[in-house]
N, C-alpha and C positions, 0 to 999 in steps of 0.2 A: 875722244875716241877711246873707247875701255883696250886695255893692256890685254886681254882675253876675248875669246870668241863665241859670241851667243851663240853660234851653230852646235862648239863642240859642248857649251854648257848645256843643251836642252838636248842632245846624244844622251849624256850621261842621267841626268834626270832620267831622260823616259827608260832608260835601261833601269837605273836604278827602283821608279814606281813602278816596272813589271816584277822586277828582284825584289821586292817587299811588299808584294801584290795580298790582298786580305791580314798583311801584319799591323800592330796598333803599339802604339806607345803604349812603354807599359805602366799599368793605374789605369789607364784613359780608355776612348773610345779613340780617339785622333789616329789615321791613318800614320804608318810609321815614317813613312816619305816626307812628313814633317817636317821629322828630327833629322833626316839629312837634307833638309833646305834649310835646317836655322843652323845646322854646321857651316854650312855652305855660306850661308851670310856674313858668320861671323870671321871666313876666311876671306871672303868680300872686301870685307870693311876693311883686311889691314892689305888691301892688294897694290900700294904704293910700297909698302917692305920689300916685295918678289920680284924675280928674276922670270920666274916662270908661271904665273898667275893662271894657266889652262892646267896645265900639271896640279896645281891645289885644286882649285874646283874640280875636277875629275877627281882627283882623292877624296875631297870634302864629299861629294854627291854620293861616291860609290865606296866609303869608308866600310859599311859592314854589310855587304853582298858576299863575302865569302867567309864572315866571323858567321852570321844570319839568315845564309840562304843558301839555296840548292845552287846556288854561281860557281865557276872554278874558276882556276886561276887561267888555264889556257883559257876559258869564253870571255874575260876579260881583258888577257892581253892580244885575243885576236878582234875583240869589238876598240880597243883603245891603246893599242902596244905595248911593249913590253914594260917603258917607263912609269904607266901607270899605273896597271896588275903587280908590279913589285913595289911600289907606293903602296898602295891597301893590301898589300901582302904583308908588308912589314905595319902595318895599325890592325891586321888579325892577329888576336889572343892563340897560344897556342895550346889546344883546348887538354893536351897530356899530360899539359905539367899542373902543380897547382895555381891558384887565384894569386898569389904574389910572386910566384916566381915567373906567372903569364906577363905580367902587367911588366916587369924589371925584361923579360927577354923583348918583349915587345919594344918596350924603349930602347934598350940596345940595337935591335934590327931596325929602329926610326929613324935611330941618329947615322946607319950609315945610309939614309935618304938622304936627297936636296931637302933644305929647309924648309921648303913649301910645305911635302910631308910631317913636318914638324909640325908645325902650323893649323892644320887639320887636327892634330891629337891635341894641341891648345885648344881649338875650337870648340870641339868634339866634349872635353870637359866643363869647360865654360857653358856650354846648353845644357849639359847633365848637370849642373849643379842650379837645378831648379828646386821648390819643392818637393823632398823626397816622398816616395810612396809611404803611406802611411799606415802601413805593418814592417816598418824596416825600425829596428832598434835605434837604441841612442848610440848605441856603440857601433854598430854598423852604419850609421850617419857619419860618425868621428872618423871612423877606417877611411869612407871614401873620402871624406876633408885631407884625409892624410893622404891618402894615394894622390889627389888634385897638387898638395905642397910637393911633392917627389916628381909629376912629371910638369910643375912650373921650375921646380929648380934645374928638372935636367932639361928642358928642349924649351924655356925662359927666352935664353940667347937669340931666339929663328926670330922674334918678334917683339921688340920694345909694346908696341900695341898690345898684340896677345896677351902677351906678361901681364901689362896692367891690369886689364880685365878679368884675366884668371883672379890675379891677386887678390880683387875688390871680389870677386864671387866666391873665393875661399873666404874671406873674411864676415859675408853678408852669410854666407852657408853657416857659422857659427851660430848662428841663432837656432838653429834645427836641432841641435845637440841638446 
C-alpha cells in the first residue's frame, strides 16, 4: 500500500495541467506538465526517506504554478492548504532580486521546509540537468553545474537517494561544458 494518496496525487496533477495549460518545455514541443511529472517521479522513487510523502508530491506536481503561472498563493493554499502553498512558495524564485541571489534566498526559505520540500528542489534539478538547450553557452552550462553543486551541498542531507543522483547528473552534466 503506497505511503501517499492517489486521489490527492491526481488533485494536484490536474491543477497543475490546467496551471501550465498551452506551456512547453523549453527547446521542445513537449507539453510543460512533463517536467512536473518527471519531478514528481523522481520524488517518487526516493518516498521510503519521507515522513510526509503527499506533501512532496503536491510540491513535486505544483513546484512552478506560482514561479510560471497566473496561480496564487491563496488559489493554492485553498485548493491544498496552507502546508503546501508554502512548500512551492518557498521553491518560487524571487523574481526582484537577481538570478543568484534568487536561487541562495530560495534555498534558505526550503530549508526552513520539512525535508520533503527539500526533496522536490533535488528532483527538480536532477530533471533539469538534461541536455541543455542548445543556444545556451559553455559558460552558462558550467553556471548551472554549479548552481546543481550549491543546492546538493545545501538540501544533500533530505535524501541519501536524491543526493546520489544529483551527484551522478552533475557529474554526467560535465560533458555539455
Amino acid at each position: 500500500m503506497p505511503t501517499w494518496s492517489q486521489d490527492t496525487y491526481l488533485a494536484a496533477l490536474a491543477f497543475a495541467a490546467r496551471a501550465h495549460q498551452g506551456q512547453t518545455i523549453p527547446g521542445s514541443d513537449l507539453p510543460y506538465v512533463i517536467h512536473v511529472v518527471q519531478v514528481c517521479m523522481e520524488v517518487m522513487a526516493a518516498s521510503d526517506e519521507m515522513v510526509q510523502a503527499d506533501l512532496a508530491i503536491q510540491c513535486a506536481l505544483l513546484h512552478d504554478t506560482l514561479e510560471d503561472t497566473s496561480t496564487t498563493f491563496a488559489q493554492l493554499q485553498g485548493a491544498f492548504g496552507s502546508e503546501v502553498a508554502e512548500g512551492v512558495q518557498a521553491l518560487t524564485k524571487n523574481t526582484h532580486l537577481t538570478k543568484d541571489q534568487a536561487m541562495l534566498d530560495s534555498l534558505q526559505r526550503i530549508q526552513t521546509q520539512p525535508k520533503e520540500v527539500w526533496m522536490v528542489k533535488l528532483a527538480d534539478r536532477i530533471t533539469n540537468l538534461q541536455t541543455p538547450p542548445h543556444f545556451w553557452t559553455s559558460q552558462k552550462i558550467a553556471l548551472y553545474r554549479a548552481e546543481a553543486e550549491i543546492i546538493l551541498r545545501e538540501l544533500g542531507p533530505a535524501s541519501p537517494y536524491l543526493a546520489q543522483r544529483l551527484a551522478q547528473k552533475i557529474e554526467a552534466y560535465r560533458a555539455f561544458e
